[in-house]
C-alpha positions in Angstrom: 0.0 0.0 0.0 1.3 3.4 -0.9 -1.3 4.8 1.5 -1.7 4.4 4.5 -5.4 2.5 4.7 -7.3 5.0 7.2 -9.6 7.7 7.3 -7.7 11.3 8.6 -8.7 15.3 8.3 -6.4 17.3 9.0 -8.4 20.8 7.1 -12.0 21.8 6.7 -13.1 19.8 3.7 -12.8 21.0 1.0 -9.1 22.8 2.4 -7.1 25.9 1.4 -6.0 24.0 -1.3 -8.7 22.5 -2.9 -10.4 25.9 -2.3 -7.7 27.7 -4.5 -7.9 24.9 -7.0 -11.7 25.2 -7.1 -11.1 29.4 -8.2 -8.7 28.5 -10.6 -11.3 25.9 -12.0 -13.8 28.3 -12.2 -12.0 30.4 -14.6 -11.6 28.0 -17.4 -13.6 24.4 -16.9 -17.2 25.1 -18.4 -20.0 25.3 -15.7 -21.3 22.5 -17.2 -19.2 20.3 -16.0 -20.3 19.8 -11.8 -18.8 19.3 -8.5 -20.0 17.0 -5.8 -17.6 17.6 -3.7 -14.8 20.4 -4.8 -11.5 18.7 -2.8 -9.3 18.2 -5.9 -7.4 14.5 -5.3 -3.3 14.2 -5.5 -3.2 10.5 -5.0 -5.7 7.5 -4.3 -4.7 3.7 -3.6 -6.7 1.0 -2.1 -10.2 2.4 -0.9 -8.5 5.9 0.4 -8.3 9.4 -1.2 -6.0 11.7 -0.4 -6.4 15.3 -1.8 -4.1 18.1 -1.9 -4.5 19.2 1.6 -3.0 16.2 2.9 -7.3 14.4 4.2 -7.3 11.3 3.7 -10.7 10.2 2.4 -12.5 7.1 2.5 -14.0 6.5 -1.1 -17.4 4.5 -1.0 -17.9 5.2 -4.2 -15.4 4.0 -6.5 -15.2 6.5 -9.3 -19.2 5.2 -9.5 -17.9 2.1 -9.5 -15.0 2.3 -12.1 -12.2 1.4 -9.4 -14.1 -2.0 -8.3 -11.0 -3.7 -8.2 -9.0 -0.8 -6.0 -7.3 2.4 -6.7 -3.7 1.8 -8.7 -4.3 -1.8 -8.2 -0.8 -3.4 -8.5 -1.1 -5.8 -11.3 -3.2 -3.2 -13.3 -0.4 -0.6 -13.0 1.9 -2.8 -14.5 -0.4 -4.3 -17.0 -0.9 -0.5 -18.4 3.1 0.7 -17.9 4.0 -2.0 -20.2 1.3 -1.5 -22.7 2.0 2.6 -22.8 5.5 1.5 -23.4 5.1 -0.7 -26.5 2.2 0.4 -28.2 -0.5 3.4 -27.5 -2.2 2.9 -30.7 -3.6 2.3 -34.3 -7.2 2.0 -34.1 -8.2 -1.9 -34.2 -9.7 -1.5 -37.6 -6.7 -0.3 -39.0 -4.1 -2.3 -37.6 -5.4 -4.8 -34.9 -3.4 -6.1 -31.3 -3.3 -9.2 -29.5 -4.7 -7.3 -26.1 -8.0 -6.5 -27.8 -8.8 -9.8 -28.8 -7.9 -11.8 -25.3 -10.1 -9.1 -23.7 -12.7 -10.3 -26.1 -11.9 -13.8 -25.1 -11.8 -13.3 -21.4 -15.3 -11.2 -21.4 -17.2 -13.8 -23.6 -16.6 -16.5 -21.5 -17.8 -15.6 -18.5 -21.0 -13.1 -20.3 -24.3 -15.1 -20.0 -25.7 -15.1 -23.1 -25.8 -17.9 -24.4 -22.5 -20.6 -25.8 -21.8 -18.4 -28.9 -20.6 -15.0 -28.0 -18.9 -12.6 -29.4 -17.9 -8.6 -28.3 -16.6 -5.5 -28.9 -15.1 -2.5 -27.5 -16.0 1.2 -27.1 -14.8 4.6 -24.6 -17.8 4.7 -22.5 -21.3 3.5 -21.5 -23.0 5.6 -23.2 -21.5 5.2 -26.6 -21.7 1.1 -25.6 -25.6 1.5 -25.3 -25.9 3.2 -28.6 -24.0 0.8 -30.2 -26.4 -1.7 -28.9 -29.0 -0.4 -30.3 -27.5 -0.2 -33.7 -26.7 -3.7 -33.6 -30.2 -5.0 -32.7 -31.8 -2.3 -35.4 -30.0 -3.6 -37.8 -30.4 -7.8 -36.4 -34.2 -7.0 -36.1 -34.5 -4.4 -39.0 -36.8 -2.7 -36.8 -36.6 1.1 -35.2 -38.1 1.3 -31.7 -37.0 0.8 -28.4 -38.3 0.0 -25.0 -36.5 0.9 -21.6 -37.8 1.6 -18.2 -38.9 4.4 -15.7 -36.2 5.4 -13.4 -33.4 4.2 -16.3 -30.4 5.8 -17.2 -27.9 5.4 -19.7 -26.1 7.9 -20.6 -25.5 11.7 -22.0 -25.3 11.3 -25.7 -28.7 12.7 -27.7 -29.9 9.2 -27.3 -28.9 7.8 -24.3 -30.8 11.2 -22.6 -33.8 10.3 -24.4 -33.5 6.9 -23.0 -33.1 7.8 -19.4 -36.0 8.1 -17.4 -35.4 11.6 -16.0 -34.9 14.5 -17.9 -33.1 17.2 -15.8 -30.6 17.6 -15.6 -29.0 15.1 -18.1 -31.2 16.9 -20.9 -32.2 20.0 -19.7 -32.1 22.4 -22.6 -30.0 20.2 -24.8 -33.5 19.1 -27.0 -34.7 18.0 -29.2 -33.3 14.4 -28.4 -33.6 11.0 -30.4 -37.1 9.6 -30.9 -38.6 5.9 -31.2 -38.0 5.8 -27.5 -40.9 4.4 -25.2 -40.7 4.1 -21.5 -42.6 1.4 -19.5 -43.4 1.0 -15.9 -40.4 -0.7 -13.4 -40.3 -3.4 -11.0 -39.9 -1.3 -7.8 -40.5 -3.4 -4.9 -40.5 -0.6 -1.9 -43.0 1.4 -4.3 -45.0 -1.2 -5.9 -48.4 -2.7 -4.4 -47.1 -4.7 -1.5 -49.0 -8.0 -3.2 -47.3 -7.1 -6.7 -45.2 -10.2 -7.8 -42.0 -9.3 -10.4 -44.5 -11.6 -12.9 -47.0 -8.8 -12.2 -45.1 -6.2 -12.4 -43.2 -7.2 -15.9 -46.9 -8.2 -17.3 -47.7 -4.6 -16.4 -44.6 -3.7 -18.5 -45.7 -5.4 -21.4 -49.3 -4.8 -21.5 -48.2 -1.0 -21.7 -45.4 -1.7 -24.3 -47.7 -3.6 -26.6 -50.8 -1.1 -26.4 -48.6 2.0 -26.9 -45.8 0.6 -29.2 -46.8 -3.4 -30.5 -44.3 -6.0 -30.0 -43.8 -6.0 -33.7 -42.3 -3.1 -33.9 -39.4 -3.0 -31.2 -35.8 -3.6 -32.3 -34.8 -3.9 -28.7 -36.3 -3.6 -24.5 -33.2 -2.6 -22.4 -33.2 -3.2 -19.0 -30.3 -2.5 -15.9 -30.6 -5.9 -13.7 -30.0 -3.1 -10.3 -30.5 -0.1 -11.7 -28.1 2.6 -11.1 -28.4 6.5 -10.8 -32.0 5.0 -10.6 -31.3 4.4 -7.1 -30.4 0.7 -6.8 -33.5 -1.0 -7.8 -33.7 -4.7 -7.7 -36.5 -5.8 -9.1 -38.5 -8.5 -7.9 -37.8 -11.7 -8.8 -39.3 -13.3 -11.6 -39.5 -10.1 -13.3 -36.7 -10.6 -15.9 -37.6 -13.7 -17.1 -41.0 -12.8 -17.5 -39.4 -10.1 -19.8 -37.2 -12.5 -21.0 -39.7 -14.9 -22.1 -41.8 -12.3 -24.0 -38.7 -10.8 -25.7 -37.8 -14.3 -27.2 -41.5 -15.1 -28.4 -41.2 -11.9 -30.0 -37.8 -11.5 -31.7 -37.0 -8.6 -29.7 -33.4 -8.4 -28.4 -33.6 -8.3 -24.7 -30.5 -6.1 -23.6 -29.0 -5.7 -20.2 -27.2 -2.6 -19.4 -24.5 -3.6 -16.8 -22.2 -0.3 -17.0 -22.5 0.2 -13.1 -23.6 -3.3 -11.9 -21.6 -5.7 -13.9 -17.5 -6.8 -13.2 -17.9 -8.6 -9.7 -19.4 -5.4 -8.5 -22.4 -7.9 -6.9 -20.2 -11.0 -6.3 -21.2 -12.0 -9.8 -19.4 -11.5 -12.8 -22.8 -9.8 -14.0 -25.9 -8.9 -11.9 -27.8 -10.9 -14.2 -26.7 -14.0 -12.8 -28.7 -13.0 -9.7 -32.0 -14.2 -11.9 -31.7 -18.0 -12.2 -31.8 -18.7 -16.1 -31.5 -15.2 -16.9 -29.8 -14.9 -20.3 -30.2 -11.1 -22.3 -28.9 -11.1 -25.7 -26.5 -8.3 -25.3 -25.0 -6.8 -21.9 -23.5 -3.7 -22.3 -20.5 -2.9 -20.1 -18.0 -0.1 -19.1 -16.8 1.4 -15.8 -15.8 -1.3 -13.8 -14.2 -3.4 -16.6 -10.9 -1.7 -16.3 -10.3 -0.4 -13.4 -10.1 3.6 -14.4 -8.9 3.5 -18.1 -11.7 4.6 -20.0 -12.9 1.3 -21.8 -16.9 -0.1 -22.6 -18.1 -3.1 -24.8 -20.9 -4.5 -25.8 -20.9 -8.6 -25.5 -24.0 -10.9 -26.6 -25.1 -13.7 -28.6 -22.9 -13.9 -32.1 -25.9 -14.0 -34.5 -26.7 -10.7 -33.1 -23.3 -9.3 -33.0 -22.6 -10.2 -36.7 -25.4 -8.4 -38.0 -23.9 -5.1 -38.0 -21.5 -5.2 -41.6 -17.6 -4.4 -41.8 -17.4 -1.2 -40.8 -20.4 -0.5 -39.0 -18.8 -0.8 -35.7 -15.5 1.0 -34.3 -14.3 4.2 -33.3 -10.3 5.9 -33.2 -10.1 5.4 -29.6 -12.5 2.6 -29.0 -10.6 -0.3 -27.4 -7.4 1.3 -27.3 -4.2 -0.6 -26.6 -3.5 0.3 -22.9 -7.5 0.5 -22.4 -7.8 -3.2 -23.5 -4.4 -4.5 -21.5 -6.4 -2.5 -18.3 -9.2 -5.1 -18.8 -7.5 -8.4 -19.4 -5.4 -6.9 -16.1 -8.6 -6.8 -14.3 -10.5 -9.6 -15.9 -7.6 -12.5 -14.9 -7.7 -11.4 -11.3 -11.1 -12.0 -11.3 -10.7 -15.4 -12.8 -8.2 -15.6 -9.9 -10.4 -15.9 -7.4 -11.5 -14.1 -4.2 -13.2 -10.9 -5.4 -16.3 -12.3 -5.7 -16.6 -13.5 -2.3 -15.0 -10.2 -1.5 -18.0 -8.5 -2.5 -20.6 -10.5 -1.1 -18.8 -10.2 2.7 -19.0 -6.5 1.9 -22.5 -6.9 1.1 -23.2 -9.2 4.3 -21.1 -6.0 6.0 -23.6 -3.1 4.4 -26.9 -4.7 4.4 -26.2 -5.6 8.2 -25.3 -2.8 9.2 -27.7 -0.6 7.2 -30.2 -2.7 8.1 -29.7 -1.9 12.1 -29.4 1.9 11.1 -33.0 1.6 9.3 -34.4 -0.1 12.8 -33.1 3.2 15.1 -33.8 5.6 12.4 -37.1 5.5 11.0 -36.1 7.6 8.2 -34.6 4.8 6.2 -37.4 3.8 4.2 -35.5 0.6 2.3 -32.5 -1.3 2.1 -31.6 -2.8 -1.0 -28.9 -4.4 -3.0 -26.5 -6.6 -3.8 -23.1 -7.6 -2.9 -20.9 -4.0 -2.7 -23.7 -2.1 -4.6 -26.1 -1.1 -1.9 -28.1 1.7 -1.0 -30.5 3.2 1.9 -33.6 5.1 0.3 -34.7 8.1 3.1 -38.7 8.9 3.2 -40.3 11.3 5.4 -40.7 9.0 9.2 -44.2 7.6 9.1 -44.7 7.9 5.2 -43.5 7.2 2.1 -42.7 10.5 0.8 -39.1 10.8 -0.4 -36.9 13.0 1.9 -34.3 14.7 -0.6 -33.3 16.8 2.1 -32.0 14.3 4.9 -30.3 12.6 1.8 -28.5 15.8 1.4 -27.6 16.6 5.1 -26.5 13.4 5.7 -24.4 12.8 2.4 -22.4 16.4 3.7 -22.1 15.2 6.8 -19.7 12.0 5.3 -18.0 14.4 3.2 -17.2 16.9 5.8 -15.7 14.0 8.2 -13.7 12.4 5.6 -15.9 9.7 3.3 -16.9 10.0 -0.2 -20.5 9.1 -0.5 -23.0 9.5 -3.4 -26.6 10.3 -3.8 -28.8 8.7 -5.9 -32.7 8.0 -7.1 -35.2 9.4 -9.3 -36.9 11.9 -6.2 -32.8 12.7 -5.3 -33.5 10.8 -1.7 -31.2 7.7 -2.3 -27.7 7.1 -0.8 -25.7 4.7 -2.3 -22.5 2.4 -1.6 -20.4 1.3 -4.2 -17.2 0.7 -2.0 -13.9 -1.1 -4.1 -13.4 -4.4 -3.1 -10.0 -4.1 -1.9 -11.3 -1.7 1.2 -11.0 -3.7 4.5 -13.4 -4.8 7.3 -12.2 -1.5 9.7 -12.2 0.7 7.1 -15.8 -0.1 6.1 -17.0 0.2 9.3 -15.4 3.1 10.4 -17.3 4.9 6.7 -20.6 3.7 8.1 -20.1 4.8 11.7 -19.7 8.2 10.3 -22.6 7.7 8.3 -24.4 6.1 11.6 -23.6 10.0 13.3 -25.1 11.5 10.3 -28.2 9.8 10.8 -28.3 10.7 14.4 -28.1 14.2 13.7 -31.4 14.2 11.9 
């Protein structure tokens, strides 16, 4: 470890420094571009932050959930310093690599989709979900697609169009992509207490069929947890339903694992989660390599081979030391040990979430799985979201020295998206400051 593994504050948060940094930023980084939190980072290893004022942060958030495996985890580092020193790039489809195509090899054996698979890489989520739907528009030669309330996926024109909520991802920036329809989600802690995930995807479909027609959709995309969504797991039985209605109607069913795939659940995807759950195409990104910028899209290879020679690509998509990143990341997982790693960190949160939600009636729901957890915060006595606690108590981490993120289509959602190399103490000691936040209220 290059840093020491513990939380300490040593200045106001953000500091003097950060604070200067911040007024320099000001002057020439659009104000389009947010802050969260405006304490300007030096150096990061493990599951601690340190900034330029010398705090030493714990990070339950991962980069939101890019760093899964660890900040400058070792055998990543090395896997990148000898890729930047031998090659940097070409662009695959001008003059291919050898790194590219294990990544491939390593990501379609462990997708579930299926025996055939094939893949291919991207920069980001975003551009990885459009590039799904091109590839089922031009398998099905159909135009529309399907995705759920409280989605997101991304900030291109038509990943906006395809998130649930508009502001602020596409506040002002209209008119966005059409042949977009959104359905209702499986949201257990909203739905009808007697609403089964069968119900609730029949719900799904009867909507999608009256307002669109099965015969028309190219493809229905679906996030197993949903992310910025605030953690959503939807009851069980509800992909499969979809599944099953997908395949009856040659509609390619895609999951969009950008936050919740990469051993982020203790599964390689957080479709496994749903016995005989099998989507046609999972899209991936963040986690996959560990903080070089790198997405895919992996799926049955019938459906990847429709697009023609050409038809896919990009100049930095799948770049050398992108690619090396993955395969890094990807063989430790095929090691062994992160995926029970992230399901003792699960046992860790939802336990001791769980206890906070029975002394502090303003946790509405726990929910998750594995190191992707959240608490959702109501109004005591009600179900009305509580955006303002969320807030109080997500300063209130930040101010004492842990990184936590908000969440949720009604902004009252934190979540935990710790990396899986952060210890036992260190874990606890993040959600015994978030335990004094909470007693604040």
């Amino acid at each position: 470890m290059t840093l020491e593994q513990k939380r300490h504050v040593v200045t106001a948060i953000p500091g003097p420094n950060s604070v200067a940094l911040q007024k320099r930023r000001s002057e020439v980084v659009s104000a389009g571009v947010g802050t969260m939190l405006p304490t300007f980072i030096e150096e990061a290893h493990g599951a601690i932050l340190k900034d330029v004022d010398g705090n030493h942060l714990i990070d339950m958030g991962s980069g939101i959930g890019v760093v899964t495996i660890g900040h400058t985890n070792e055998k990543l580092v090395a896997a990148v310093s000898e890729q930047v020193a031998k090659l940097t790039h070409t662009l695959f489809t001008v003059a291919p690599y050898e790194p590219y195509v294990k990544a491939a090899e390593l990501l379609t054996s462990h997708a579930p989709c299926g025996k055939k698979k094939k893949a291919a890489f991207f920069n980001s989520g975003a551009e990885a979900v459009e590039n799904a739907v091109k590839i089922a528009r031009k398998a099905t030669g159909r135009t529309e697609i399907a995705v759920f309330d409280h989605s997101y996926h991304g900030r291109t024109n038509l990943t906006m169009a395809m998130n649930f909520k508009a502001h602020p991802y596409g506040t002002g920036f209209g008119p966005l992509a059409g042949s977009v329809h959104h359905a209702p989600m499986s949201y257990p802690f909203r739905d009808p207490a007697e609403m089964t995930g069968p119900e609730a995807a029949t719900r799904a479909i009867t909507y999608l069929e009256k307002r669109v027609g099965a015969s028309q959709l190219a493809a229905l995309f679906i996030e197993p947890i949903q992310g910025e969504g605030g953690f959503i797991v939807p009851a069980p039985g509800f992909l499969l339903t979809l599944q099953e209605w997908t395949r009856a109607n040659g509609i390619v069913l895609v999951a969009d694992e950008v936050q919740s795939g990469m051993a982020r659940t203790g599964k390689w995807f957080a479709s496994e989660w749903e016995e005989g759950f099998e989507p046609d195409l999972i899209t991936v990104a963040k986690g996959i390599a560990g903080g070089m910028p790198l997405s895919g899209v992996v799926g049955r290879a019938e459906i990847m081979d429709a697009a023609h020679a050409g038809g896919l690509g990009g100049t930095f998509g799948g770049s050398p030391t992108a690619v090396a990143a993955a395969v890094a990341v990807m063989e430790q997982f095929e090691e062994g040990g992160w995926f029970e790693r992230a399901e003792q960190i699960g046992e860790i949160l939802s336990g001791r979430l769980t206890a906070m939600q029975n002394n502090y009636p303003v946790i509405g729901d726990v929910r998750g799985k594995g190191a992707m957890q959240a608490i959702e915060l109501v109004r005591p006595g009600t179900m009305d979201p509580n955006p303002e606690a969320t807030d109080a108590v997500m300063k209130h981490c930040h101010q004492n020295g842990v990184l936590v993120l908000n969440a949720g289509t009604y902004n009252n959602v934190l979540r935990f998206l710790p990396p899986l190399a952060i210890s036992d103490e260190l874990l606890h000691d993040a959600l015994d400051v978030l335990a004094a936040g909470l007693a604040k209220l």
